[in-house]
C-alpha positions in Angstrom: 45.6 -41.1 -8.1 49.2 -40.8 -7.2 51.4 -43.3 -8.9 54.9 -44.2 -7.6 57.4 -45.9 -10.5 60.4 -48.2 -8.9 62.6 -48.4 -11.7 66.4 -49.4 -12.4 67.3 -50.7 -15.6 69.8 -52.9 -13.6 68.5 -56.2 -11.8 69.4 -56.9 -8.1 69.4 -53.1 -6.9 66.3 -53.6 -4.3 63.7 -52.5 -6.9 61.2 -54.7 -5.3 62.2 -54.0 -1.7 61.5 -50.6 -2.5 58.4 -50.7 -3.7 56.8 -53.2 -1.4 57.7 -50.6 1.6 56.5 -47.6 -0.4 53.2 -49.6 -0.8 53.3 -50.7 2.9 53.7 -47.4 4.0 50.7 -46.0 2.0 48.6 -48.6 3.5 49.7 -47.8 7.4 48.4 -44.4 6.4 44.8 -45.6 5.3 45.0 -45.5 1.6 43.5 -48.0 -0.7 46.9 -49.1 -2.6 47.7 -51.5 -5.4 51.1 -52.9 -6.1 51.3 -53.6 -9.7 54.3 -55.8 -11.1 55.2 -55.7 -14.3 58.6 -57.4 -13.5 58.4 -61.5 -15.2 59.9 -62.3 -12.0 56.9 -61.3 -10.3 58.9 -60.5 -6.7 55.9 -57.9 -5.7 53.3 -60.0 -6.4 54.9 -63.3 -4.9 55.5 -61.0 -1.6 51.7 -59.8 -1.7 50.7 -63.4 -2.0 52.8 -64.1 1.5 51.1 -61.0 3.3 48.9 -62.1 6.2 45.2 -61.5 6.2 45.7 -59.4 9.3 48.4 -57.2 7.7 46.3 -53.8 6.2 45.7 -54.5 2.7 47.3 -54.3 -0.1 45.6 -54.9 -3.7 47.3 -56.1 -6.6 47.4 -54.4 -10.1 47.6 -57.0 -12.5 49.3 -56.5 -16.0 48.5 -58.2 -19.3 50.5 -61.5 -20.5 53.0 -59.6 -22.2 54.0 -57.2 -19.1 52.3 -54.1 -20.1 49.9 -52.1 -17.4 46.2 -52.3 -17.1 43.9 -50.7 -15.4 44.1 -50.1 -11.3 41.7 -52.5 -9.1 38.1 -49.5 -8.4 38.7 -48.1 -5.4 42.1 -47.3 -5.5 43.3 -44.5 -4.1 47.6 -44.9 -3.8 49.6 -47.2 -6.6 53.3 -48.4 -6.9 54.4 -50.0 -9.7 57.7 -52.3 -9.5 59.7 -52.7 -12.8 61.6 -55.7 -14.1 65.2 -54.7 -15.3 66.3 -53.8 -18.9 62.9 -51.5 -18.8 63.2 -49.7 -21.8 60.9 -48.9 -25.1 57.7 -48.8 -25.7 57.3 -50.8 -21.9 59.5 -48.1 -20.7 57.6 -45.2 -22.2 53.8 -46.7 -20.8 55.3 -47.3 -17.2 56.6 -43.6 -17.2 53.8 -42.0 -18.7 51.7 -43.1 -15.8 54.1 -41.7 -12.9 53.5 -38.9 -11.6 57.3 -40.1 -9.1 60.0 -42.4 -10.4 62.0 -43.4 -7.4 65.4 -45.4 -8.8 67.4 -47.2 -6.2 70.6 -47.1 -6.8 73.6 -49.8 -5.0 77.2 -48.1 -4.2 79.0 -50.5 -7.6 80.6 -49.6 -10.2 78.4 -51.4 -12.7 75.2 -50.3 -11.1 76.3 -46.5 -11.2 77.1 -46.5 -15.1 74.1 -48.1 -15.8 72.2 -45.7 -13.6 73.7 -42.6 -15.5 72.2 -43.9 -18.8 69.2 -44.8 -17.2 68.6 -41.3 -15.8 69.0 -39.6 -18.9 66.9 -41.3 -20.4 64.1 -40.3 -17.7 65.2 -37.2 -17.6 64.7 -36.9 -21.5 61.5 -38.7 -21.8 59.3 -37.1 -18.5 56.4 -35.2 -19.4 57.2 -31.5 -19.7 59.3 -31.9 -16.6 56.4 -32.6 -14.3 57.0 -36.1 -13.0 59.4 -36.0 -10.2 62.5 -38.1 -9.9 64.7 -39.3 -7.4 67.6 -42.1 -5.9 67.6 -43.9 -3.1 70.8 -45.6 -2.2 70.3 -49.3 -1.4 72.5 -51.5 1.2 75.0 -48.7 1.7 77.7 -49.1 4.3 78.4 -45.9 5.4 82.0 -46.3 6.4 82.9 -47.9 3.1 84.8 -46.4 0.0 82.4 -47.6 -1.9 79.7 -45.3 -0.3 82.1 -42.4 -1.1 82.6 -43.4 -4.5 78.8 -43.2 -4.5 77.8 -39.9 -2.6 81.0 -38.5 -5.5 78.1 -39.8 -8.0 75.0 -38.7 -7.2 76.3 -35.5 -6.0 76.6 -34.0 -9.7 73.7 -35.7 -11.6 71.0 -32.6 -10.3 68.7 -35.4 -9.3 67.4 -35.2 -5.4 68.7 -38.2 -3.7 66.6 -39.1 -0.6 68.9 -41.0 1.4 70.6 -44.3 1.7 69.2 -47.8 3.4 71.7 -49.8 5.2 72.3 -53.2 4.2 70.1 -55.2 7.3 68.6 -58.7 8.0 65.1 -56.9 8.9 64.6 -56.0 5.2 65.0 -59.6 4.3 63.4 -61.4 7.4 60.0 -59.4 6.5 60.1 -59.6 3.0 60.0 -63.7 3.6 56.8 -62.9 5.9 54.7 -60.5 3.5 55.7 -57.7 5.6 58.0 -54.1 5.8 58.8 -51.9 8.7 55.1 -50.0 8.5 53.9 -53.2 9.4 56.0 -53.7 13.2 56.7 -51.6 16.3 58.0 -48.8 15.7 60.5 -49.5 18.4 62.0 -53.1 16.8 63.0 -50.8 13.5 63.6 -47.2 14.8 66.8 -46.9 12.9 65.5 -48.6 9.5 62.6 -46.2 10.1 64.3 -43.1 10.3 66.8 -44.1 6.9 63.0 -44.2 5.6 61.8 -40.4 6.8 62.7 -38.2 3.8 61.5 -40.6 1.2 58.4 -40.6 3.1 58.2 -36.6 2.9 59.5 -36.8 -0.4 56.6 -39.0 -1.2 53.8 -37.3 0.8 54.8 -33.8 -0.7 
């Protein structure tokens, strides 16, 4: 069963907007696919609770009182697991021994890019004999700012594959209060959100 870690040791980065359009994704493709959230926020599973009936399913993974991950719902075939922030330890190694893809999303600010670099390492360092695969995703990036510079000047020496950058739009937060992502609309109402999305989706289909 593929298993797709969202993870940023920094809150506020779009950890859970990322991982409830992975999820969503998997689902417009036919897959059975859990969300798990092991976040004590609980965004993922607050958003799967405002999912309509009609929307294609999504299960939920539910973890144990104390945050740690449990078994997936039978059946499941696809699974995305959203992480709170300040993931580390023995939370940090469970989560990541699981993964066989840790996705980090990553905004253009100061703070959030030195706490990414530590964060990194530390994946780097603890993956399983190199196998699980890692990658960014830069989150509400203006591309004309200096800010987004400051960022490409970043990611461009860390050796980590970075997929692409999401532009900072209402549509993200306009579905997100409805239950739903961009998989879940006409094509035609998000074409340019949608094709921001198209090498995460080969990255995560490969």
């Amino acid at each position: 069963m593929p298993v797709v870690l969202v993870a940023n040791p920094k809150g506020g980065v779009g950890k859970s907007t990322l991982a409830t359009h992975i999820a969503g994704y998997m689902a417009s493709r036919g897959h059975a696919v859990m969300l798990g959230d092991i976040d004590r926020q609980q965004s993922s599973r607050l958003w799967l609770g405002l999912r309509p009936s009609q929307a294609r399913q999504i299960l939920s993974w539910e973890a144990s009182e104390d945050g740690s991950v449990v078994r997936p719902p039978r059946g499941t075939t696809h699974a995305v697991i959203d992480t709170p922030a300040g993931l580390h330890g023995s939370r940090f190694k469970e989560a990541l021994a699981l993964a066989d893809k840790v996705l980090v999303p990553l905004q253009p600010s100061i703070f959030d890019i030195y706490a990414t670099r530590d964060f990194l390492d530390k994946l780097l360092a603890n993956r399983h004999a190199g196998k699980t695969q890692i990658a960014l995703v830069g989150m509400r990036v203006d591309a004309r700012t200096l800010a987004a510079d400051r960022l490409r000047e970043f990611v461009s020496g860390l050796g980590v594959p970075v997929l692409g950058e999401l532009r900072d739009t209402q549509n993200y937060v306009q579905l997100a209060a409805r239950g739903l992502t961009l998989f879940d609309i006409a094509p035609g109402r998000v074409q340019r959100d949608l094709e921001q999305w198209q090498p995460i989706i080969d990255w995560l289909d490969a």
